[in-house]
DOFIRO-786852 format. One line per 8 residues: number of its first residue (from 1); for each residue x, z, y of N, C-alpha, C. Coordinates in pm, whole numbers. Layout:
% DOFIRO-786852
NUM) X,Z,Y,X,Z,Y,X,Z,Y; ...
% end
This chain:
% DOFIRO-786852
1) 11137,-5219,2526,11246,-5204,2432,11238,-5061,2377; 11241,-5073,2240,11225,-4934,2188,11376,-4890,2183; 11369,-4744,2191,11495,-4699,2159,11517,-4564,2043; 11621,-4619,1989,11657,-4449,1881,11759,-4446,1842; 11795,-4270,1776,11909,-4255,1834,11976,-4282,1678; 12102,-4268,1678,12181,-4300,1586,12167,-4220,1468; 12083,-4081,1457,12056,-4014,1349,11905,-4037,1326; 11835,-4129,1393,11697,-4134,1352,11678,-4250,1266
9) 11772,-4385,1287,11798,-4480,1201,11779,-4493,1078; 11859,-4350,969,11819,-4311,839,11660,-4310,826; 11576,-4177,923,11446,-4177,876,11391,-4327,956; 11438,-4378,1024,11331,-4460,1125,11371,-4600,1051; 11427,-4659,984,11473,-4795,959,11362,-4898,934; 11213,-4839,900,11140,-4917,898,11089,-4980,1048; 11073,-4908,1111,11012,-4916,1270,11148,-5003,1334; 11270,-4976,1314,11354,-5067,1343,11342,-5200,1262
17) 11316,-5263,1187,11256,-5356,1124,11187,-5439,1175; 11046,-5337,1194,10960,-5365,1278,10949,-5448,1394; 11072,-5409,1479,11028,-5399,1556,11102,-5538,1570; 11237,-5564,1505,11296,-5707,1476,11210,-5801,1428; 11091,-5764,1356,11012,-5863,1267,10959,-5905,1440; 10855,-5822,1519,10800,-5843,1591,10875,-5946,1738; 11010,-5954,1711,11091,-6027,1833,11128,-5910,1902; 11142,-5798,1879,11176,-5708,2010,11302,-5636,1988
25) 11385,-5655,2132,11500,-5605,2150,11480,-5438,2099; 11605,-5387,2032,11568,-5266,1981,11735,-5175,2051; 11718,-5046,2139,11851,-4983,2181,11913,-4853,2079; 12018,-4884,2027,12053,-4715,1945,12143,-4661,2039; 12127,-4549,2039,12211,-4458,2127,12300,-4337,2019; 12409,-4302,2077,12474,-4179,2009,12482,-4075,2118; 12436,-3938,2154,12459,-3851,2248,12382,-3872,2355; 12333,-3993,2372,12253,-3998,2426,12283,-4139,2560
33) 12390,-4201,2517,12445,-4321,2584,12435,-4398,2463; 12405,-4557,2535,12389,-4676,2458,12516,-4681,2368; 12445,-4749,2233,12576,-4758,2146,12566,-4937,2095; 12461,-4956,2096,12440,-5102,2070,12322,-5173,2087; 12227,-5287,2108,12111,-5362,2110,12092,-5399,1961; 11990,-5374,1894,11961,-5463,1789,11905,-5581,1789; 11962,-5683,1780,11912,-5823,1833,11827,-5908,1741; 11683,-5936,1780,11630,-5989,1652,11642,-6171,1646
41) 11680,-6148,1487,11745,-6348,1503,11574,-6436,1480; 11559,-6475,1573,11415,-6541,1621,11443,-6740,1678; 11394,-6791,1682,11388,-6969,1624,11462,-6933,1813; 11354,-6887,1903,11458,-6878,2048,11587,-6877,2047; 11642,-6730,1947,11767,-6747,1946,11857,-6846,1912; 11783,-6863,1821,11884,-7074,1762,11872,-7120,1854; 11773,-7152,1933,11714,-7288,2014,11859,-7244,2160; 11800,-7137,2181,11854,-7135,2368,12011,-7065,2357
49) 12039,-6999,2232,12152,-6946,2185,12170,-6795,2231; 12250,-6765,2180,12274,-6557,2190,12222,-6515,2332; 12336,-6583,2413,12331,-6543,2550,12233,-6558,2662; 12187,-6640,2617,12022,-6688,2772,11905,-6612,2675; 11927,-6597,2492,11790,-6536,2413,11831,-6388,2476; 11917,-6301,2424,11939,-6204,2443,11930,-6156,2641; 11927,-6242,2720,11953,-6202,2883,11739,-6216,2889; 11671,-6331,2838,11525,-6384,2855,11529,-6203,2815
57) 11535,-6193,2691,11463,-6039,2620,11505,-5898,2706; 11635,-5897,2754,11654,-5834,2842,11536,-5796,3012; 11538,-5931,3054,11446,-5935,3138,11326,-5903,3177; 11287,-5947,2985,11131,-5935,2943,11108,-5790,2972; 11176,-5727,2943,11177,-5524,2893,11156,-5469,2972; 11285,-5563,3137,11312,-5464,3231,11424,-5427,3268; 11501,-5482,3147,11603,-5371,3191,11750,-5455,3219; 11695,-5591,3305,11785,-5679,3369,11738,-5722,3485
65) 11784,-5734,3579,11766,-5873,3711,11734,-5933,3653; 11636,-6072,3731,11659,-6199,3706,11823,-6261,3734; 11871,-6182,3826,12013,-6214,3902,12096,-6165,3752; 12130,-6059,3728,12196,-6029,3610,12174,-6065,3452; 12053,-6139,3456,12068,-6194,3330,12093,-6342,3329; 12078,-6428,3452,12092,-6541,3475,12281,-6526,3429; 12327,-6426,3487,12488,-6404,3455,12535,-6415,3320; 12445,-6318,3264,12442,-6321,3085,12436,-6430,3054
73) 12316,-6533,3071,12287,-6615,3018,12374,-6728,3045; 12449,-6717,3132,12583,-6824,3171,12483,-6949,3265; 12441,-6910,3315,12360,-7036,3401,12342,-6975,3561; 12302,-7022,3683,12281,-7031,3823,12154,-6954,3840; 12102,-6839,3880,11959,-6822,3892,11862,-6929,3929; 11908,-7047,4002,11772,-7140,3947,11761,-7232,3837; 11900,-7246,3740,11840,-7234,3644,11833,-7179,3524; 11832,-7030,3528,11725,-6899,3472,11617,-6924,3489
81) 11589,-6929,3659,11454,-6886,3673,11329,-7020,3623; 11417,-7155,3600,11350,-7243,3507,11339,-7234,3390; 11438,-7171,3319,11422,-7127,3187,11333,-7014,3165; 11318,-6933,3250,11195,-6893,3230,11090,-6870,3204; 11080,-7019,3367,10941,-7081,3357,10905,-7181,3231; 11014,-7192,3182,10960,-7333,3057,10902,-7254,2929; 10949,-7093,2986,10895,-7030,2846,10769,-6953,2887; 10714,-6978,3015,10580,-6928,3083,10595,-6777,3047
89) 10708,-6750,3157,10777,-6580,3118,10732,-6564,3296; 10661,-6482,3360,10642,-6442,3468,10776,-6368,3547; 10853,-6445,3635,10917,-6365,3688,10895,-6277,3790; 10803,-6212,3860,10738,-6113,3872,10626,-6055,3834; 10592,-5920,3875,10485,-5853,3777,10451,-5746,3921; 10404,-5866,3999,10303,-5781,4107,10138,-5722,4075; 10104,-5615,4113,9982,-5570,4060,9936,-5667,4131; 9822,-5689,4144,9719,-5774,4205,9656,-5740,4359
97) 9645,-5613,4355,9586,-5536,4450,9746,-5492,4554; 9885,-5508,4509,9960,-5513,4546,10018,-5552,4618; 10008,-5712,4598,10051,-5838,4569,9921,-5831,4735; 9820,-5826,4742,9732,-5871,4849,9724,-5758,4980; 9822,-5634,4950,9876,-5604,5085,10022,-5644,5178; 10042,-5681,5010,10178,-5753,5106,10173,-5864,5179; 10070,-5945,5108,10045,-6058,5205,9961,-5986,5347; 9891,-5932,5377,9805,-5869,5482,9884,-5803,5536
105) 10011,-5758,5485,10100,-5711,5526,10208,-5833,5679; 10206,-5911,5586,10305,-6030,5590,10232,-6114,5746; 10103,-6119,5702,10007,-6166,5776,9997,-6136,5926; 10027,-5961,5900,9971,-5881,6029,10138,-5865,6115; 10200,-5945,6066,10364,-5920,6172,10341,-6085,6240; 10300,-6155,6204,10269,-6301,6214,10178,-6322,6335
% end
């Protein structure tokens, strides 16, 4: 999620555009605290509606739980975490090499 601040808008409005053309949640700030999301209106948003499009894009970024956007999105985390999956959205993002000490990890208490 890109972010800018409320006086960069004037010079930046193209890159904010941008970044709506591209599907991506956009943050403006004033002082340096959030002032609003720019929400880009995308066929998702029709389809799944404000609240589960806007909580998915949230998620996507980072800068939600799966637990706290399942809230947004007005649904049970399992089913978020199917809505998710129907949009082949990874709900974790283990490195690989990560991901295979934890199991060796997991392994070696066993």
């Amino acid at each position: 999620m890109h972010t800018f601040t409320i006086r960069e808008l004037r010079e930046r409005s193209g890159e904010l555009s941008r970044e709506a053309e591209q599907g991506r949640l956009a943050l403006v700030t004033r002082h340096g605290q959030p002032l609003f999301v720019s929400v880009p209106f995308t066929e998702a948003l029709l389809e799944a509606g404000v609240n589960a499009a806007l909580a998915v894009e949230l998620f996507k970024s980072g800068a939600m739980t799966t637990a706290r956007a399942a809230k947004l999105a007005r649904m049970s985390l399992p089913q978020f975490l199917a809505h998710l999956s129907a949009q082949n959205i990874p709900v974790s993002d283990y490195d690989p090499a990560e991901l295979a000490q934890e199991l060796d990890a997991f392994d070696a208490v066993q």
